[in-house]
N, C-alpha and C positions, 0 to 999 in steps of 0.2 A: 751520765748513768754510772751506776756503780760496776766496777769490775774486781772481784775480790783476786787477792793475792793469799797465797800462805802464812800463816800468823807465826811469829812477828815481821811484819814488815814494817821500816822508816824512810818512809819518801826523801824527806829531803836529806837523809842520810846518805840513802841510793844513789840519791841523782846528785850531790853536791858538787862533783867535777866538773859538772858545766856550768855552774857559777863561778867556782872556787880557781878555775886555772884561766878564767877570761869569757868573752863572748863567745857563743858557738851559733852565728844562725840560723844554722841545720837544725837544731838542738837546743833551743832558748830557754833561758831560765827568766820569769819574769813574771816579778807580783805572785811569789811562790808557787811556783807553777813551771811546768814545759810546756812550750808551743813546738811542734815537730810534726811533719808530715806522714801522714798513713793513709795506702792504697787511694792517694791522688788531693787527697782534703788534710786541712791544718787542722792539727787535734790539740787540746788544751789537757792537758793532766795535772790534775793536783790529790793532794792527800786528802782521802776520804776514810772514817771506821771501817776497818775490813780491808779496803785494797787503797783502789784510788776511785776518782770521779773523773770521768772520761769523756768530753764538749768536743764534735759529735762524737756520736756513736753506732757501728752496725757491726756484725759478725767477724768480718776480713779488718774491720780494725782492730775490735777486739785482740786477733790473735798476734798483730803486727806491735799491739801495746804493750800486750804480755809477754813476747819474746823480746822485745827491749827493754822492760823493766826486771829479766832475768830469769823468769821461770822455771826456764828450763835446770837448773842448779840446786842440786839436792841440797839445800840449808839445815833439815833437818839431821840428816845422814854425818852432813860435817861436821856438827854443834856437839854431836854426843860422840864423834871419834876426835873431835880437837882436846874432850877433856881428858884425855891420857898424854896430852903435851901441854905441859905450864904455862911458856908463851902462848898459843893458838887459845888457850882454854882461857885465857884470860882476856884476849881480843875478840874471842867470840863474846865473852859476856860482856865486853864495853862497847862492843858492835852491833850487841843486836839486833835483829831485823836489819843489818844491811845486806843487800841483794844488789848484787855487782849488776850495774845497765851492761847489757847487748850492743854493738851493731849491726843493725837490721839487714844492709845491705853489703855482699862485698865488695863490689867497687867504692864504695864510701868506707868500710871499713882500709881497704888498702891505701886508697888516698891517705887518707886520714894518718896513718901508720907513715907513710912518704912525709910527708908534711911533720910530723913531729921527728924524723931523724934527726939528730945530732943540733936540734937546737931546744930551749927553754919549751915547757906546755906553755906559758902564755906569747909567746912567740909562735909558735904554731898554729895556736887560735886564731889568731890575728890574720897570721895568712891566708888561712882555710876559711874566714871568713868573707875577705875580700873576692874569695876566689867561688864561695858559694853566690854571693851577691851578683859578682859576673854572671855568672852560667848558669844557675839554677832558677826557678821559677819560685817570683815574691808572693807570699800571702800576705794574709793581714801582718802577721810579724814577723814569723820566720820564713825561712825559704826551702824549697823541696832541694835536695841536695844533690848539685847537677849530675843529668843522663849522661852513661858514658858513649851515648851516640854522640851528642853536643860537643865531650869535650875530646872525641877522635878528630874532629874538625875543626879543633884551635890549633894557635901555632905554638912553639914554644917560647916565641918570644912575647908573645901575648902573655901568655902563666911569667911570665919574666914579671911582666908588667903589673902585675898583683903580687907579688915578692916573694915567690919562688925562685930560687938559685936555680943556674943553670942546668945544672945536672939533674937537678930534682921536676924540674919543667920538662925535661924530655924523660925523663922515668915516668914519670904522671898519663904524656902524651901516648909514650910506646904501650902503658899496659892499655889505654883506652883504644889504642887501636890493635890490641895483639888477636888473637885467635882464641885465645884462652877463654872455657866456658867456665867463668866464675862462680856459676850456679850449681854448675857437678860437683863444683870441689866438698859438698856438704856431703856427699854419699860415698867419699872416700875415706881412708883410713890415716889417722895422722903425719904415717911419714908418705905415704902418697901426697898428701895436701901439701906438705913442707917441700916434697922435691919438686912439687909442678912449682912452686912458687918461687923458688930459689933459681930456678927457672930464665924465669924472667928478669931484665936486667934492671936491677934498683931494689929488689926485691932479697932478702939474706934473711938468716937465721933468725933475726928478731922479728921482724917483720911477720913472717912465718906464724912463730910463738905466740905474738899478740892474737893473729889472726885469728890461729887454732882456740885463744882464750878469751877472745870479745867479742870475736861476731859467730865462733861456733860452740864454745863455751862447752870445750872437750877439758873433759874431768881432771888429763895427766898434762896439760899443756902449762909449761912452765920457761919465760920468758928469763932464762938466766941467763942473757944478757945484757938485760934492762939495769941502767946504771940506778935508777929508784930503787928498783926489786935488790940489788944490790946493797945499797945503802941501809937498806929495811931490813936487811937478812943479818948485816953487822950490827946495827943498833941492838936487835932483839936478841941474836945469838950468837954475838962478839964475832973474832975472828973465825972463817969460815974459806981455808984455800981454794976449794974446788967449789962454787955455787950451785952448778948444773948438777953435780953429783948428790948435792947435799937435796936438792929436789925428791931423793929418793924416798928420804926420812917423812916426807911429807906424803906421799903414799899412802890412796888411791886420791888425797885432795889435792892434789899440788894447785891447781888452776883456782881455786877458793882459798887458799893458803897463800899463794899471791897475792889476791886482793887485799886480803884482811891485813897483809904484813903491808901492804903501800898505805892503805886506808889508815890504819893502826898509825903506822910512823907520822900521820898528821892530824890524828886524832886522840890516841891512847898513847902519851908519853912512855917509853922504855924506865923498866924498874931499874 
């Protein structure tokens, strides 16, 4: 069934990072298309005129589709404030219709953020997918991306044994079993969110950032620690001392000014 999106939109422009940085099979890119689990069923999404075409379909997936292919993200708001910046206005036009994907959940969003610390994205893929295939329930292609009741009940040497390092095996294990309602964190305020989270141990500033920018896709959340974002910030606007500060200038888009500057650096060559 069709489910339209805001125009323009370009699917596989969207979604390209789940091809482009490895396997993900939470998250499956295949035969142009995602396979990815919503409200319990494996949904197919591919590009359709208007939005996408969505195999099944009912209401609670609808919304679970459309909050991970980005909805929520004012594209149009940022498209006509990126034109009073050269770089931005110029990535928007070599970008467009791209609408930065969501994740849907935050214990998969945190894992996920855990798992790509301080190694390669397609090293992280790798892991996170061994470690989805353990724990989480197989459909036809992909896999529902494990409950964190499940994996409160693994050991750490278990996540050892799907190639997480040590320290990252008990970070994983302790938020699965923390206290922490993952699910309030949406009805707080961003640095509310960033101090519960920082919180917990394995958990820091980046971690936080991303959170704030990809599974709650807060307007001002700007990941200036991210050694990509970094790199993307030089490429396009040379030397840059302070990053975190330089976020300002990007003001009220920083969290879509992000994207477009990662997306951009492997998409849209620097003039």
């Amino acid at each position: 069934m069709l489910v339209r999106l805001p125009q323009p939109y370009d699917f596989e422009l969207s979604v390209a990072r789940f091809d482009v940085y490895g396997r993900d099979r939470a998250t499956l890119w295949l035969d142009g298309g995602i396979h990815r689990f919503f409200a319990g069923r494996e949904v197919r999404i591919e590009a359709a005129p208007g939005g996408v075409d969505v195999t099944p379909h009912d209401e609670t997936i609808e919304v679970g589709v459309l909050h991970f292919l980005g909805l929520p993200f004012d594209l149009d708001g940022f498209y006509a404030w990126a034109e009073e910046d050269e770089t931005l206005g110029r990535l928007a036009t070599g970008l467009a219709g791209f609408r930065p994907p969501l994740q849907v959940n935050p214990f998969e969003a945190l894992v996920t953020s855990i798992t790509a610390q301080q190694v390669s994205l397609h090293s992280a893929a790798a892991i996170r997918s061994r470690f989805v295939e353990r724990y989480g329930v197989a459909g036809e292609h992909a896999f529902a991306f494990p409950e964190r009741e499940r994996v409160a009940r693994a050991t750490e040497d278990e996540l050892i044994g799907v190639g997480f390092s040590t320290r990252k095996a008990e970070y994983v294990v302790g938020l699965a079993r923390s206290d922490t309602d993952l699910d309030e964190l949406a009805s707080l305020p961003d640095e509310e969110v960033t101090a519960r989270l920082v919180a917990l141990r394995g958990l820091g500033e980046w971690t936080a950032d991303w959170f704030l920018a990809r599974h709650l896709a807060r307007p001002h959340a700007w990941p200036a620690g991210d050694l990509g974002l970094r790199k993307a910030v030089a490429a396009f606007y040379g030397d840059v001392p302070d990053v975190r500060t330089f976020g300002s200038r990007l003001h009220p888009f920083e969290n879509l000014s992000a994207h477009y500057l990662l997306t951009g650096l492997r998409v849209v060559p620097p003039v």
